[in-house]
Structures are given as C-alpha cells and as structure tokens.
C-alpha positions as CSV (number, residue, x, y, z in Angstrom):
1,X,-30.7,-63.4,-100.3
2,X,-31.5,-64.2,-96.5
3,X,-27.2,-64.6,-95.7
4,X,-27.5,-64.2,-92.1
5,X,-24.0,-65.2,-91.6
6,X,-23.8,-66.9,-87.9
7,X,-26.7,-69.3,-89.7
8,X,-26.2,-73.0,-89.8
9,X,-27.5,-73.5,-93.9
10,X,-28.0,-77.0,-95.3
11,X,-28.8,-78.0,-99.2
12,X,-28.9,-80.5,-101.4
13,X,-25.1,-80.3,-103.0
14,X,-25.8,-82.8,-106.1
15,X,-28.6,-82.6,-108.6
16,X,-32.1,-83.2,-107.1
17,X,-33.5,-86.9,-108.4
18,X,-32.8,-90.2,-107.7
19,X,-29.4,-91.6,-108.3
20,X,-26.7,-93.6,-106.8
21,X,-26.0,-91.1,-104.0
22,X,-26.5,-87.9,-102.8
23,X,-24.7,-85.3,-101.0
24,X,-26.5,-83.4,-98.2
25,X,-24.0,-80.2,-97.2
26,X,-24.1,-78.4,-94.1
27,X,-21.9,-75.1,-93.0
28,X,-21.7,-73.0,-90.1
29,X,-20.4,-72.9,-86.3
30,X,-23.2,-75.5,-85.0
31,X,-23.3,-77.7,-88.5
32,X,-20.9,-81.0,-86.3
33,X,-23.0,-80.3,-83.1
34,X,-26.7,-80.6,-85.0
35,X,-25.0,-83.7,-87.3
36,X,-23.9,-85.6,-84.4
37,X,-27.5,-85.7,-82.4
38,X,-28.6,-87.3,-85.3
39,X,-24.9,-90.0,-86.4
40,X,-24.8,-93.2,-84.9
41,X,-21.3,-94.2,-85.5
42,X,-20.6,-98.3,-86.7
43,X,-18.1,-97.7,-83.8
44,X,-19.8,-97.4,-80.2
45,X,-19.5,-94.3,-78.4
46,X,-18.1,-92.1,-81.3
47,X,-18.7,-88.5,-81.2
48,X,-18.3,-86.2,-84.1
49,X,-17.4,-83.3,-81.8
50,X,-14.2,-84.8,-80.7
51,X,-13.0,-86.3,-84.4
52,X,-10.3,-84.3,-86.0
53,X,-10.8,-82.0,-89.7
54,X,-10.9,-83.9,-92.8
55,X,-11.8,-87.1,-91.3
56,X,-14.6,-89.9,-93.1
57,X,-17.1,-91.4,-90.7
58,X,-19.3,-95.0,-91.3
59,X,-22.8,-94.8,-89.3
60,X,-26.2,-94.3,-89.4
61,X,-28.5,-91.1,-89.8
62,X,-31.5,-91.4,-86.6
63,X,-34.7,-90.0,-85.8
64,X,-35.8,-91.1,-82.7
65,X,-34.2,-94.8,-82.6
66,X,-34.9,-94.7,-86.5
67,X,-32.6,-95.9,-89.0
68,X,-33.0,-93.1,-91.9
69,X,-30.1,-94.0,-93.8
70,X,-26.4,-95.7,-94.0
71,X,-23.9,-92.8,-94.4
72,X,-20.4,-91.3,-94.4
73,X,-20.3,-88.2,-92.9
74,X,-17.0,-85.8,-93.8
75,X,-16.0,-83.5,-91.7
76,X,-14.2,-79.6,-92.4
77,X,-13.3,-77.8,-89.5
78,X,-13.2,-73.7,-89.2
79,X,-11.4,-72.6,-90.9
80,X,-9.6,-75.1,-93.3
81,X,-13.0,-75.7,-95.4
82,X,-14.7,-74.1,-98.0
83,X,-16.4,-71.9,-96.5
84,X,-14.0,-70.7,-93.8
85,X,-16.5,-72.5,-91.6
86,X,-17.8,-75.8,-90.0
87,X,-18.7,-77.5,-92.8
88,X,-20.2,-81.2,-93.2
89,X,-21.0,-83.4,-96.1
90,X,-23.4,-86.5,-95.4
91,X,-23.1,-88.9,-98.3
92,X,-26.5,-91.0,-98.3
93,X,-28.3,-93.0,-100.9
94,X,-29.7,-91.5,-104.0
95,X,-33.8,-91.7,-103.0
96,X,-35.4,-88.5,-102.7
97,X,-37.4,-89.9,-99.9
98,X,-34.1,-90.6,-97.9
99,X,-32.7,-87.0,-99.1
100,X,-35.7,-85.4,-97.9
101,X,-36.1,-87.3,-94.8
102,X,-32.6,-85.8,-93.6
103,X,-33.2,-82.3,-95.1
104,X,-36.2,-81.9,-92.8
105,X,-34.3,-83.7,-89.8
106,X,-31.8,-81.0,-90.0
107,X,-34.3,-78.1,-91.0
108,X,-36.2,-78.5,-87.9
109,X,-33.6,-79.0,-85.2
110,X,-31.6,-75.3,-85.9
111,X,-31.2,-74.9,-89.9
112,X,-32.2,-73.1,-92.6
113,X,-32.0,-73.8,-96.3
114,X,-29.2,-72.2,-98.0
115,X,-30.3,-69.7,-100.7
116,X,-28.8,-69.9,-104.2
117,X,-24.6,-70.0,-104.3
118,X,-24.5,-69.0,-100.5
119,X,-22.3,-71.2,-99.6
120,X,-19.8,-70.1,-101.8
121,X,-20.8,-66.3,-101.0
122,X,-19.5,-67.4,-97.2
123,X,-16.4,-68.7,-98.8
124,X,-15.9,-64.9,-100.4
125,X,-17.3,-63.3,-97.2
126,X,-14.5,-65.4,-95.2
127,X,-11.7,-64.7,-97.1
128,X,-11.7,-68.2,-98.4
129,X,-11.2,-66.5,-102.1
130,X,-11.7,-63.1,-103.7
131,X,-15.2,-62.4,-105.7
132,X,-13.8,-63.0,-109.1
133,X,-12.9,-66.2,-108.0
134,X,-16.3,-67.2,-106.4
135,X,-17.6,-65.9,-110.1
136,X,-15.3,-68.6,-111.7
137,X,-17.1,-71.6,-109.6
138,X,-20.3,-71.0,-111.1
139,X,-18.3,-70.8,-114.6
140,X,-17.1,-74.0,-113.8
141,X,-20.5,-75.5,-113.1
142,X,-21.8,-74.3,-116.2
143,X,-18.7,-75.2,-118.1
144,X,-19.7,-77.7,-121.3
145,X,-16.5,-77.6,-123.4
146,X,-12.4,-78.2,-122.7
147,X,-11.8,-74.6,-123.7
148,X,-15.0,-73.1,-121.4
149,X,-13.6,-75.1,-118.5
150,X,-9.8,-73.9,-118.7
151,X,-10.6,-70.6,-118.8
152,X,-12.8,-70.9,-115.3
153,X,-10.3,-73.1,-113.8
154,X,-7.6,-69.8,-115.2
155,X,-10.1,-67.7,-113.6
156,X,-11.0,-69.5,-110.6
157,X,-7.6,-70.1,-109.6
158,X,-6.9,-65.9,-109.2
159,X,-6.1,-65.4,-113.0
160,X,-7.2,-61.8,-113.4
161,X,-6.2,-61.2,-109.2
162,X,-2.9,-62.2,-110.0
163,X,-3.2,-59.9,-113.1
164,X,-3.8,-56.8,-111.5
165,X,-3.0,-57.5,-108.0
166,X,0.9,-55.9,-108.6
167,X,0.1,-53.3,-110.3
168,X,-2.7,-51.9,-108.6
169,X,0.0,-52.2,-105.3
170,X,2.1,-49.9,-107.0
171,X,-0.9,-47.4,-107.8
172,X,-1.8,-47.7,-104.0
173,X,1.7,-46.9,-103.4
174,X,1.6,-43.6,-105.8
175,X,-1.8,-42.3,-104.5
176,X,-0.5,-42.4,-100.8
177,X,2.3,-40.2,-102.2
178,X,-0.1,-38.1,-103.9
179,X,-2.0,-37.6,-100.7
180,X,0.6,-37.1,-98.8
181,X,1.5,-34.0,-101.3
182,X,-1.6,-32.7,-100.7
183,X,-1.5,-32.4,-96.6
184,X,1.8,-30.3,-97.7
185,X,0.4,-28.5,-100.5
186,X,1.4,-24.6,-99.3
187,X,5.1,-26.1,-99.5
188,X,5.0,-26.9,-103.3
189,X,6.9,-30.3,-102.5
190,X,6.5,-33.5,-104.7
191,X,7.1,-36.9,-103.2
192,X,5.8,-38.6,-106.2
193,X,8.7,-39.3,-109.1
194,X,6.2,-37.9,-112.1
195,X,8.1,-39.5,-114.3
196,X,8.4,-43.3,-112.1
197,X,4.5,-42.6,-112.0
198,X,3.8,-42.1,-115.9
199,X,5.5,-45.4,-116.7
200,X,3.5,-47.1,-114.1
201,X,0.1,-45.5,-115.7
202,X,1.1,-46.2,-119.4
203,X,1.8,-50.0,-118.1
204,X,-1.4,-50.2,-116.3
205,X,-3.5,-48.6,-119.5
206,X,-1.4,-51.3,-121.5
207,X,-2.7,-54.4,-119.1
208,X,-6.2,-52.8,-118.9
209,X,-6.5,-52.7,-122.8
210,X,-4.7,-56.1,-123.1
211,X,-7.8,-57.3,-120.6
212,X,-10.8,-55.7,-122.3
213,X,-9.7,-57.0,-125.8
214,X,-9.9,-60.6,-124.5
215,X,-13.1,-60.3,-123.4
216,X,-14.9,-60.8,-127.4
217,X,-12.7,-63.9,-127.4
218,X,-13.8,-64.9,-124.1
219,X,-17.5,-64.2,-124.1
220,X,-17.3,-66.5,-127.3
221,X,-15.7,-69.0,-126.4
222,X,-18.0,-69.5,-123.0
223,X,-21.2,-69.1,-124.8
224,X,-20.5,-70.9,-128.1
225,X,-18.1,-69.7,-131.3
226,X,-21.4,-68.1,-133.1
227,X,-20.5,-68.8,-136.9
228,X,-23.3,-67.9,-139.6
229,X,-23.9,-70.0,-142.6
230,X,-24.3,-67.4,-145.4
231,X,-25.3,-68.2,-149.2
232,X,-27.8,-67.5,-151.9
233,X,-30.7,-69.8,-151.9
234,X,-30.9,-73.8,-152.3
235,X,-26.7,-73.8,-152.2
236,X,-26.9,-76.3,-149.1
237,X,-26.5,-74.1,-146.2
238,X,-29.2,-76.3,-144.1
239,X,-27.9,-79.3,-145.7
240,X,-24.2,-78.2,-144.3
241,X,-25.6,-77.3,-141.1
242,X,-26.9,-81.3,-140.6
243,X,-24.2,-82.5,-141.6
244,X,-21.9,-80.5,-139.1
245,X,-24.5,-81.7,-136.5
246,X,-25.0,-85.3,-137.6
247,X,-28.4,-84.9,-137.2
248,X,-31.9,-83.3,-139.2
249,X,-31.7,-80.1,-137.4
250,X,-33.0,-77.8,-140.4
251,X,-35.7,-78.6,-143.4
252,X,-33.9,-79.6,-146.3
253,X,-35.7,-78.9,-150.3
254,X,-35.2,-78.2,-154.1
255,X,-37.5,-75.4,-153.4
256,X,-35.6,-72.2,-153.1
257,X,-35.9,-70.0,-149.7
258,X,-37.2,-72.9,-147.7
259,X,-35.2,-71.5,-145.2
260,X,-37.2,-68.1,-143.6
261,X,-35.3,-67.6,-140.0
262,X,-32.1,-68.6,-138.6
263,X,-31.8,-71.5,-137.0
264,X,-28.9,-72.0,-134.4
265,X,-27.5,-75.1,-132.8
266,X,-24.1,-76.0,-130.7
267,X,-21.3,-78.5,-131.3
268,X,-18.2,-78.6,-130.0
269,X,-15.0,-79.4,-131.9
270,X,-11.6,-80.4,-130.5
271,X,-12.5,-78.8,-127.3
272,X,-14.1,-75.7,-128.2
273,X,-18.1,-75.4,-128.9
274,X,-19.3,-73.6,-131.9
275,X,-22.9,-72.3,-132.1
276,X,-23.7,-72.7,-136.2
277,X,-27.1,-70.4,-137.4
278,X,-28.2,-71.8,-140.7
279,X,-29.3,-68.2,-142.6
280,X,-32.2,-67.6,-145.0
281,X,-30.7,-67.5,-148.5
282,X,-29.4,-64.3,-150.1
283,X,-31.0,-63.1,-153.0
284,X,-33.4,-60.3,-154.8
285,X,-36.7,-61.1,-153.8
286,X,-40.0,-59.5,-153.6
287,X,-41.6,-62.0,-150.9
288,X,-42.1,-59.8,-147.8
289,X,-41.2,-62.8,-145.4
290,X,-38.1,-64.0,-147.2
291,X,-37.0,-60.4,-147.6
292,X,-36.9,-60.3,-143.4
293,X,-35.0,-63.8,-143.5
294,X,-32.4,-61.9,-145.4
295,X,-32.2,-59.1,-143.6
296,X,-32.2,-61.9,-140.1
297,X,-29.1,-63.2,-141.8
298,X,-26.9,-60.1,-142.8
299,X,-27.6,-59.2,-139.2
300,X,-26.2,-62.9,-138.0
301,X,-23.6,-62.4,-140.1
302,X,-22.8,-59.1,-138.8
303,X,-22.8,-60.3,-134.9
304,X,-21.1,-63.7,-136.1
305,X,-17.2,-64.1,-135.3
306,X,-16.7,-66.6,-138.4
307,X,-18.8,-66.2,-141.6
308,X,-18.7,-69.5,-143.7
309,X,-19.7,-68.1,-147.0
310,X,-21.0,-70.9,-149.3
311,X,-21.4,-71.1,-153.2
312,X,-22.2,-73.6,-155.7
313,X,-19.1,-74.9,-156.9
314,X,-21.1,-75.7,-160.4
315,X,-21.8,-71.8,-160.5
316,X,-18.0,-71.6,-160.3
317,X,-17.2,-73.8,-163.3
318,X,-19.5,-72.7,-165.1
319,X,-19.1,-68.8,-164.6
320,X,-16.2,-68.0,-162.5
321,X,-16.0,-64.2,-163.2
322,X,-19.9,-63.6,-161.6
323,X,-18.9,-65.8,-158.3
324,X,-15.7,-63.7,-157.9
325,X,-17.6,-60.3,-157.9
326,X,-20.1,-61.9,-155.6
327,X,-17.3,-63.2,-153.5
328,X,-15.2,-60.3,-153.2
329,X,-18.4,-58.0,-152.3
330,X,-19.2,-60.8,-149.3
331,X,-15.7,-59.9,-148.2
332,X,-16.0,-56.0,-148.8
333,X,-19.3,-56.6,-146.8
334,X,-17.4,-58.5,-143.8
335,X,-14.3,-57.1,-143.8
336,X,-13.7,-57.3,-140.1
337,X,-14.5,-61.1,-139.8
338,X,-13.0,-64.2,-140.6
339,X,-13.9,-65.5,-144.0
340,X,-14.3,-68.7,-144.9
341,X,-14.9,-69.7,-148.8
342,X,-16.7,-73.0,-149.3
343,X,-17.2,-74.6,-153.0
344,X,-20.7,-76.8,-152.2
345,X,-22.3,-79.6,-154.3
346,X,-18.7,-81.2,-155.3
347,X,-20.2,-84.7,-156.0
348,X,-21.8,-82.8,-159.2
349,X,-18.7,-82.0,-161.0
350,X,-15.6,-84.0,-162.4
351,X,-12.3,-84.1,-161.6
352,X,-11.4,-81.7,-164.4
353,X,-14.1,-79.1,-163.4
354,X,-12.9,-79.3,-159.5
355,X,-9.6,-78.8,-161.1
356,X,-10.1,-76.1,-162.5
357,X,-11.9,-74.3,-159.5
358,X,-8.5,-75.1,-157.1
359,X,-7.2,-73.1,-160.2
360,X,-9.8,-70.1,-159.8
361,X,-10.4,-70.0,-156.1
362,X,-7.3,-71.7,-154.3
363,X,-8.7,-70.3,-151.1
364,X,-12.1,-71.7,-151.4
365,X,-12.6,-75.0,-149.4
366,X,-14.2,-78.5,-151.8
367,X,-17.2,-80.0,-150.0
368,X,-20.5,-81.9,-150.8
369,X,-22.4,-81.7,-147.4
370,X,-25.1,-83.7,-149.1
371,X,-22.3,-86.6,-148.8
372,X,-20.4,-85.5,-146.1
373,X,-17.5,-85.2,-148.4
374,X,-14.7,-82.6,-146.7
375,X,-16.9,-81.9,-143.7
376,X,-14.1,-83.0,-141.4
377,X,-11.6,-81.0,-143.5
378,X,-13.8,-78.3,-142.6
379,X,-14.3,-78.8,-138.8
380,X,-10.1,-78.6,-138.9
381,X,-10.5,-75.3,-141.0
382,X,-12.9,-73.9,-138.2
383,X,-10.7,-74.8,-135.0
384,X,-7.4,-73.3,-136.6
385,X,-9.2,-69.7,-137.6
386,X,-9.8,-69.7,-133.6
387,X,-6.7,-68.4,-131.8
388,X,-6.3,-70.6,-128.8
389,X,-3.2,-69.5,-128.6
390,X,-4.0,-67.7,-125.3
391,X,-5.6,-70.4,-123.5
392,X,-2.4,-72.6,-124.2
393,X,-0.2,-70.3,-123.0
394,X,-2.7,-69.7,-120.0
395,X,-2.9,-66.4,-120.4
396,X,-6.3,-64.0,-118.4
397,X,-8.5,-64.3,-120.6
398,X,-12.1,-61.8,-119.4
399,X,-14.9,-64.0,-120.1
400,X,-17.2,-62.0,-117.4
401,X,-19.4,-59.1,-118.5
402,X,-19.1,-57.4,-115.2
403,X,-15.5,-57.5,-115.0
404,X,-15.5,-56.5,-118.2
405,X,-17.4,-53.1,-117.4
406,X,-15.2,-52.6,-114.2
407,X,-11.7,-52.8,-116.4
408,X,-13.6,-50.0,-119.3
409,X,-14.3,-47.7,-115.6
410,X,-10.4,-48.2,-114.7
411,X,-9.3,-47.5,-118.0
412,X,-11.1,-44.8,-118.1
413,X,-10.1,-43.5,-115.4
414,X,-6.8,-44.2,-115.5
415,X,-6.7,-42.6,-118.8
416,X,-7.6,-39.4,-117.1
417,X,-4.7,-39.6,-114.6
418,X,-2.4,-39.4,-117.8
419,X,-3.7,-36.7,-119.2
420,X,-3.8,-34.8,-116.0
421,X,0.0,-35.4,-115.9
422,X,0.4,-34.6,-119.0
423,X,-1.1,-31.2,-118.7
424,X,0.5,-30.6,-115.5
425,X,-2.7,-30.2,-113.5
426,X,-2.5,-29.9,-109.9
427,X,-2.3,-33.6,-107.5
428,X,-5.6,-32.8,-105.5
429,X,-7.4,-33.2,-109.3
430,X,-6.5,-36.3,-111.0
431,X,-5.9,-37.7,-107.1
432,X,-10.1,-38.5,-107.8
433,X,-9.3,-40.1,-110.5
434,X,-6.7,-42.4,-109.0
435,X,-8.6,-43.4,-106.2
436,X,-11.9,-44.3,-108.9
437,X,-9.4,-46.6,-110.9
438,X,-8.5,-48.6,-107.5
439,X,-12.1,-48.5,-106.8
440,X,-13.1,-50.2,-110.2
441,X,-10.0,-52.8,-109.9
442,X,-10.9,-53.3,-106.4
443,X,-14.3,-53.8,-107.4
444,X,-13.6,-57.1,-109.3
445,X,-12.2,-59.0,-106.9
446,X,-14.2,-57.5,-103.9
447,X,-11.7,-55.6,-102.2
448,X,-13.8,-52.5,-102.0
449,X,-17.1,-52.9,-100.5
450,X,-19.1,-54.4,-103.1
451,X,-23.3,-53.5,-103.2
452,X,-25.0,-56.1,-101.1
453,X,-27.6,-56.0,-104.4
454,X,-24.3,-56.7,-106.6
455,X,-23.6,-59.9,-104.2
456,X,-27.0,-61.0,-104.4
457,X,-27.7,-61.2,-108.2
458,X,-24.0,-62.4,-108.6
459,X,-24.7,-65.5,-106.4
460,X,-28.4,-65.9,-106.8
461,X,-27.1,-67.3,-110.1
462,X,-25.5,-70.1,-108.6
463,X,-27.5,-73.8,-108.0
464,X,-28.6,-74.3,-104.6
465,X,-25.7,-76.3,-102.5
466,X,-22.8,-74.2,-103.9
C-alpha cells in the first residue's frame, strides 16, 4: 500500500459495471481544485472553490470544450468529511465508458488511484475513527444477514472502544502511580492503593474474559451458524438439507452412502444465516471411501455449533430401545453442543405410531423432509437454540480474529499483574506487565503505533473506493 498521505487519490466508489449511476470519489487537499478545472456549473461563473461544505452542484464534466458527462458533484470540506480531508463525490451515469473517461481525466491532471480501503485508512490516520472502527466498515460491506450487519454497525460505531476505553483510563492511571513509585523506590513509598488496584484488575480480567467468550458466537454468526446434518445412511439427511434450501443442492437415492463428502450451503433464517453441511451417513462399513466420508462428518460435527441428529422415525416405532442407545451415545459423543433430535420419514407411519414416538422421545422433533412436513417447525427450532440475546440487548460482541488475539495478550498479561500482587513482588516487575496489557488494548483500536504491515493487510482487504 502506496498511502502517501498529502496524495490526491480517486476510485471508483460503487461496483465496477454498468448501471444507473456511478460514484467517482476523490480525497485529499487539491481534490475541489483538480474537480473544478474540469465542472462546468448549469449556473455561469460558478466556482467549486468558493462553495461552502456539504453542498450539491448541477453541471457538466469537460475535457477541452468536451461534454463527458451531466453530473452532481458533492462537496466535504477538511475536516468535516470522511476522511478528515477534501473529499468530492462526482455522481455520473452508469457507462463504464463515461466512468473511465473521468477516471483518466482526473489521473492525469495530479491523481493517483487509491489502493484497496485507503480511503478509509486516511479516515483512521486523521482521527476521523479509531482502527477497530475502520475494521467494522469493511464488516459492514461484507455484511449478508440482519444479525452480521448489527453487530458491524455495534462495532463500527465504537462498541468494543467504548468497552474498554474506561477501564484501560484507570489502568493508565495506576501504572503512572506505579512509575512514579519507582523514581522513589530507595524511599519504600506506595502511591498506588494495592487494594483500589486489585479490584480494578479483577474487573478488567472479568471484561477481558466476558470479550473473548463472545468471540465463538461472533465469528459464527458473521461467517454463517455452521450446523451438521448427522445420521446413519439413506435417513434423509440430503433430502433435509433441499428442503431447508428449497432447492436440489445434494443427490438424493434409495442407495445407501450416496452421500461420500460433506456438502455445505448458507441460508439465512429470521435474520441470522446458517451454513447447513449435509454428512456422509454413519454406519460400519468396509468401503475405504465411505469410511473417510464418516470420518469427514464426525469431524463436521465436532467443529459444528448445532448438530441436528436425524433418525428414522420407523426405526423408532419399530425398536425404540436400539434408537435410544444410539441416541444417547450421539449425545455422550457431542456433549458440548447443541443437540437437536429429529424423527424423519413421518409421512410413513400412522397417527398411532407417531403417537407413540411423542410418547418415547418427547424431545425429538416429527418431520418428513421428503414432504416438507415440519420443516418450518424446524427452522423456529434452529433460530431459538441461537442466543441472540446479546445482539438485542446490544451488547460487544468480538467478531474480529485479531481483536480477538489482542484481548487473549491483555488477559494474559493482566493475569500476571494479579499474581504479582498477589505474591507481593516488587512494582518495577509486574510494571512490564502493565504497560504490555495497555499495549495489547491500545493495539485494537490503534492507539499505540500499529505495524505499518498490520495497516496494510488490514485495509488491503477492503474494495477499492472505501
């Protein structure tokens, strides 16, 4: 990443293509001056320079007395924008000849193209918002569910800052004490209340480990709910997984083990996407190649959040006592995970026989995916085993990998600070330890200086014009 910050960078700021308009986005301290050679207002003698911030102007993009394009041209002056700089937006017509025709215009009379994200790296670099908050626009981008998108916005509008911003004040405030006890450290003074200070550290531990547990139900949530389909052969598992889709996604046959490797698709429920993986079927087998696909689906079990576990319900009615050993070794097997007991092939049995399994197996759920009977019964089941209790209640919930690693460093470190207390070891030791914990917090939101390699492969992920 080039981020020569007294630049003048333009990009494309909508998707390339043809559509009914484009934006063309300019920032930096020359970005009016360069616009306005090229603006021909639809009012005589209007200059850009002299127009005030936040203003929409009607005119004409020119090259030499020719008419490129009708536009409106918005203006954002330093440093109310979003970058903290000169920043203008040129609306124009969706062709790609007309968006190219004013890229090059601008490119060859003092700009260069932005790189990936850069103009929201300026935004960081400016002060226009901290780097956990630049993280959440590209979250936002990439958002495709209600629940993805609330936790960016959460993020993006200083969730986890606001989270730690307090507390790591207070620690800032202890560990100039702590210093200060160490320029004075022949006196054998303490200016630090120990005991003001271990209730500070056992709350920050407290946040830090509320914060790193969040981030298994974040990740998921962002990437997809991943939930295995898990079942002995031929029980509908591939059938169940179409049905969930609506659509032909996996091979459906009376021929047992049709499925050999899992196959994974997304959906998203009430707001919050699922990824299904349709497993091979579990059973004693001699074939080489099956015997991987079973092996491929304990292991997508084992990573899976939710297991739906599904059994014939005829096997039920017909011998209950075998399906309850095999169910309660599924749970033994999955302890840690949320179960979820389905009785398949419904449409086979009478009322009598599917009485009689409510009787046996109260918990399992009745379905026929082959007839899409309780699939919608089942789709409620899913979205209230997910606890969205958090995102209602708008608590910080991590859904970033390196924020995640940061908050295990503080912890860590912070950790050690107790234990120095607690042993009663001199300041100048665990004062390292303090100052690596407000280096790791400060390391989220950019306060520290952050690698310039960190800054590029954070922002090299964004799309071009953001």
């Amino acid at each position: 990443m080039q981020t020569l910050i007294n630049d003048t960078i333009v990009a494309l700021a909508t998707p390339s293509g043809v559509g009914a308009i484009s934006v063309i986005r300019l920032s930096g301290e020359k970005s009016i001056e360069i616009v306005n050679q090229f603006f021909t207002s639809v009012k005589k003698n209007k200059s850009l320079l002299d127009q005030k911030t936040h203003t929409i102007h009607l005119g004409h993009i020119t090259n030499k007395g020719k008419i490129i394009d009708e536009v409106l041209v918005s203006i954002f002056k330093n440093p109310n924008s979003y970058t903290g700089e000169n920043v203008v937006e040129i609306s124009c017509h969706g062709s790609v000849f007309i968006q190219q025709e004013i890229l090059q215009l601008f490119l060859s009379n003092g700009c260069r193209m932005a790189d990936n994200g850069e103009f929201t790296m300026r935004a960081f670099l400016n002060g226009k918002m901290d780097l956990s908050q630049a993280e959440a626009v590209a979250d936002v981008i990439a958002s495709n569910s209600e629940a993805s998108h609330q936790m960016a916005i959460q993020q993006m509008r200083g969730g986890i800052t606001n989270e730690l911003k307090d507390l790591r004040g207070q620690l800032l405030d202890f560990a100039a004490l702590i210093e200060l006890e160490l320029d004075f450290s022949g006196e054998d003074v303490e200016f630090a209340d120990r005991t003001k200070f271990r209730e500070l550290v056992t709350k920050i531990t407290s946040v830090l480990k509320r914060l790193i547990d969040s981030f298994a139900f974040g990740n998921a949530m962002k990437n997809g709910i991943p939930v295995a389909i898990i079942g002995e052969p031929n029980v509908g598992k591939s059938t169940l997984l179409n049905a969930l889709l609506n659509e032909e996604k996996a091979i459906v046959s009376d021929i047992a083990g049709t499925t050999r490797d899992a196959i994974e698709d997304e959906m998203i429920i009430d707001g919050v996407a699922f990824r299904f993986i349709d497993t091979a079927g579990i059973r004693e087998t001699e074939d080489v190649v099956e015997s991987i696909g079973i092996q491929k689906a304990y292991e997508k079990a084992d990573k899976a959040q939710l297991v739906i576990f599904l059994v014939n319900a005829e096997k039920i009615h017909n011998n209950s006592s075998d399906i309850i050993e095999e169910i309660s070794q599924i749970k033994d097997r999955f302890e840690h995970k949320r179960l979820l007991l389905i009785a398949n092939k419904i449409d086979n049995l009478s009322e009598t026989a599917l009485e009689q399994i409510k009787t046996t197996l109260p918990q399992a759920l009745l379905l026929s995916a082959k007839q899409k009977i309780g699939v919608d019964s089942l789709k409620s089941e899913l979205t209230s085993l997910v606890n969205t209790g958090a995102l209602s209640n708008n608590e910080t919930i991590v859904t970033n990998s390196r924020h995640f690693e940061a908050l295990n460093n503080a912890l860590e470190s912070i950790q050690s600070v107790d234990n120095g207390i607690e042993l009663g070891i001199s300041s100048d030791l665990f004062a390292i330890d303090i100052r690596e914990c407000l280096r790791h917090l400060g390391n989220i939101t950019g306060e520290y200086d952050v690698d310039k390699d960190i800054l590029g492969h954070i922002f090299s992920n964004f799309c071009i014009g953001k």
